[in-house]
C-alpha positions in Angstrom: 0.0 0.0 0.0 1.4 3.2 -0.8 1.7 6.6 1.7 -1.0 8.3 -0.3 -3.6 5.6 0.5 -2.1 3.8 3.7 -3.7 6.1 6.8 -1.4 4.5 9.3 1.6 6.7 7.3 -0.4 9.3 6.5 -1.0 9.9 9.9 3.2 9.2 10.7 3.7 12.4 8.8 2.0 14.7 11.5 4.0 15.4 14.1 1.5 16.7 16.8 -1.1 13.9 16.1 0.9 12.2 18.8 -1.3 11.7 20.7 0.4 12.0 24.6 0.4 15.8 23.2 -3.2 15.7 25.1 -1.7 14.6 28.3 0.4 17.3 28.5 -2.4 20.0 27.1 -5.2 19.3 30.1 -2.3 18.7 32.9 -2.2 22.1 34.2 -5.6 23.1 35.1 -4.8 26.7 36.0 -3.7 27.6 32.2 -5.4 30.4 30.8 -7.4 28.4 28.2 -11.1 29.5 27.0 -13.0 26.5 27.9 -11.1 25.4 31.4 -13.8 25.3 33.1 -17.2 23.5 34.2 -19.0 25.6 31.5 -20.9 23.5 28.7 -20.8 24.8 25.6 -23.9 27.6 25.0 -25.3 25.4 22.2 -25.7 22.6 24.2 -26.8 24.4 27.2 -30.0 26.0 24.2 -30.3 22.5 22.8 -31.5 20.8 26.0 -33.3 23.8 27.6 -35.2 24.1 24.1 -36.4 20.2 24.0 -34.1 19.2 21.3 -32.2 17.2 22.9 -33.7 14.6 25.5 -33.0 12.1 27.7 -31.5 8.8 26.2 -27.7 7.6 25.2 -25.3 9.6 24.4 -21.7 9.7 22.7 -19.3 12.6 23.3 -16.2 12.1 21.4 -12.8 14.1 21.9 -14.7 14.1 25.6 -11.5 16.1 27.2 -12.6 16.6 30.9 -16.2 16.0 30.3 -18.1 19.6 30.7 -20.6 18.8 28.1 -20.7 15.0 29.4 -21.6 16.2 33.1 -24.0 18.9 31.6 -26.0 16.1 29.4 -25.8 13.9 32.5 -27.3 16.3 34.9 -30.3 16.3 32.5 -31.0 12.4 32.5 -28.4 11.6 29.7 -27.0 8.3 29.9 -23.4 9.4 28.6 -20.1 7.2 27.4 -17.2 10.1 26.9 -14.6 9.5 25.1 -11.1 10.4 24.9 -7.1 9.6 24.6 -5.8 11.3 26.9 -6.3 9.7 31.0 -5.0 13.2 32.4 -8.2 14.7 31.1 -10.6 11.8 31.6 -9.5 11.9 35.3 -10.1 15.2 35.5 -13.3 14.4 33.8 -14.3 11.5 36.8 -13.3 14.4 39.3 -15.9 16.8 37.6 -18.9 13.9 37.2 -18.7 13.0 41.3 -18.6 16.6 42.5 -21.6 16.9 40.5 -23.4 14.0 41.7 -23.6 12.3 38.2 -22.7 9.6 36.5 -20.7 9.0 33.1 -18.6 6.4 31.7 -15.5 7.8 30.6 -13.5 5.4 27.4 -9.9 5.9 27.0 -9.9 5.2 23.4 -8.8 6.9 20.1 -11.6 7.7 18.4 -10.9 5.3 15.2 -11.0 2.5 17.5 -14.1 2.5 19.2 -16.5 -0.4 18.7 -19.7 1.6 17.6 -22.8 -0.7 17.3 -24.8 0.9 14.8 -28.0 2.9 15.7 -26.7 2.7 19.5 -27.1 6.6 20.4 -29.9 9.4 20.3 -27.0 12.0 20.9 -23.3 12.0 19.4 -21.6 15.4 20.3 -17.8 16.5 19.8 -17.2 19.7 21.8 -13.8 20.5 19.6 -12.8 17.3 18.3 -13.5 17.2 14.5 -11.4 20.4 14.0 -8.3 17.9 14.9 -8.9 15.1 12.7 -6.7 14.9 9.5 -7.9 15.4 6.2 -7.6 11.8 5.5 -9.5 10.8 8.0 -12.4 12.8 7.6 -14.7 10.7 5.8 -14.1 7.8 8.3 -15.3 10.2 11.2 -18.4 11.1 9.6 -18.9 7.4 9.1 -18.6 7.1 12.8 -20.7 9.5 14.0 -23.3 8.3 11.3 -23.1 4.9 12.2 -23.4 5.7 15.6 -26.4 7.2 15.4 -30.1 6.1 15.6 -32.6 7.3 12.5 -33.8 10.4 14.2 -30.3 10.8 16.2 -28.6 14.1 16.6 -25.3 15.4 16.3 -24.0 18.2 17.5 -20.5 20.1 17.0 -18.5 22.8 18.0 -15.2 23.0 15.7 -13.0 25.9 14.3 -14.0 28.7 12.0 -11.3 30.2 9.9 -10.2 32.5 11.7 -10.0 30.5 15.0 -8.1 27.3 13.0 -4.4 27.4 11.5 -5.1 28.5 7.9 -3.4 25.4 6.8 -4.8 24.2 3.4 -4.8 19.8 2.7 -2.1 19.9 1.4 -0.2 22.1 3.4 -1.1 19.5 6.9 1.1 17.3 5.0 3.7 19.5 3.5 4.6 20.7 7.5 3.6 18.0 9.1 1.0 19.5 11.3 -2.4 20.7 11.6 -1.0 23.8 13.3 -3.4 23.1 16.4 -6.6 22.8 14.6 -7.8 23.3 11.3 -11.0 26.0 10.7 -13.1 25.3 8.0 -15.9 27.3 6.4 -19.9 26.7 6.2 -19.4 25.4 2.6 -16.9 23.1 3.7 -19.1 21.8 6.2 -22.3 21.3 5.0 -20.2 19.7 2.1 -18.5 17.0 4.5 -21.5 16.6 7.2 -24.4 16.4 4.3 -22.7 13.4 3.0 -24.6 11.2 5.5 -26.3 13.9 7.9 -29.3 16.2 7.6 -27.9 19.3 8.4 -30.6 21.5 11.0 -28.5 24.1 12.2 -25.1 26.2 11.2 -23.8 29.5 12.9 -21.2 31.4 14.6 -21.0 30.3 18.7 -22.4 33.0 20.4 -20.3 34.5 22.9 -22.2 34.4 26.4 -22.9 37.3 28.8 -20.8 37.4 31.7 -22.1 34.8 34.6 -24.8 32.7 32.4 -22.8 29.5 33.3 -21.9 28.7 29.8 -18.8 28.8 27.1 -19.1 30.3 23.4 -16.3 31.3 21.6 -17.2 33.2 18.0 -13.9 31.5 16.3 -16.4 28.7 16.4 -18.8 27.2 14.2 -21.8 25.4 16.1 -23.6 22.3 13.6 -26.5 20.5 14.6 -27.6 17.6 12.8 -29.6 14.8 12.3 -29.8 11.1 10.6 -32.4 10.9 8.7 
């Protein structure tokens, strides 16, 4: 097989797709990071208090320390968060029993789950599609798209443009990196997500009032979704 169509060498060329990167990203607690916090992300927080999303299973993948898993779980979500990295996921199991809930937290690369299909109402990824390689693309969408019941929802927070690395395809490859996140723009995703979703909502994050108990950044797109 040859590096253009092998995804195991593909994904030797990128540098900071190793993955103990994450380890050392969620270690330090007090760094001044945007969502280092409790906060879910605003969309969510709408999504639930409008009735879109109910009660039932749930996937968050690229879970880091589990805001958004804790805030679905407070609301009757029965949630299975997953992520690489075991310095965030036990930061993650901190944050679920000072809350009183319960989720199951997966250390697991994403590619490697065992997804039984139609097993989830909900799939959310709070800012992990915006670090998976181009080649790998259409095998996440597959994921979440298997994952999901007909009716299912998926929601996403991932880079805009301006909030991503400006790095083109071909230029992940030509440096090696992603450059900490690639932004994409609404053409680009409804192009990838309508290839097995129905797409129900695209928009800037709102940035939150001060005190409302939620995170929105507007460097970020938010996507709902839906299987049809």
């Amino acid at each position: 097989m040859t590096i253009a169509t092998d995804p195991a060498a593909l994904d030797a060329l990128l540098a900071n797709q190793d993955p103990g990167r994450w380890d050392s990203f969620f270690a330090d607690r007090s760094r001044p990071v945007p969502f280092f916090g409790p906060a879910p992300d605003e969309n969510l927080a709408a999504w639930i208090d409008e009735g879109l999303l109910r009660p039932g299973q749930a996937l968050d993948l690229g879970c880091g320390f589990g805001r958004n898993a804790v805030h679905l779980a407070r609301h009757g979500v029965d949630v299975q968060a997953v992520d690489y990295s075991e310095t965030a996921l036990a930061w993650g199991r901190e944050a679920a029993q000072q809350a009183g809930v319960q989720v199951d937290f997966v250390r697991s690369d994403v590619f490697e789950l065992q997804v039984p299909e139609g097993a989830y109402d909900i799939v959310y990824d709070g800012g992990c599609f915006h670090h998976i390689a181009p080649h790998r693309r259409a095998q996440y969408v597959d994921l979440v798209v298997r994952a999901l019941r007909p009716g299912g929802i998926f929601g996403m927070t991932c880079f805009r443009p301006e909030g991503g690395s400006g790095f083109s395809d071909d230029e992940v490859y030509a440096r090696g990196t992603l450059g900490g996140g690639l932004g994409y723009t609404e053409e680009q995703l409804r192009a990838i997500w309508s290839a097995g979703l129905v797409i129900d909502e695209l928009r800037p994050m709102r940035k939150p009032a001060a005190g409302s108990g939620t995170f929105g950044e507007p460097f970020l797109w938010v996507l709902r979704a839906h299987r049809a």
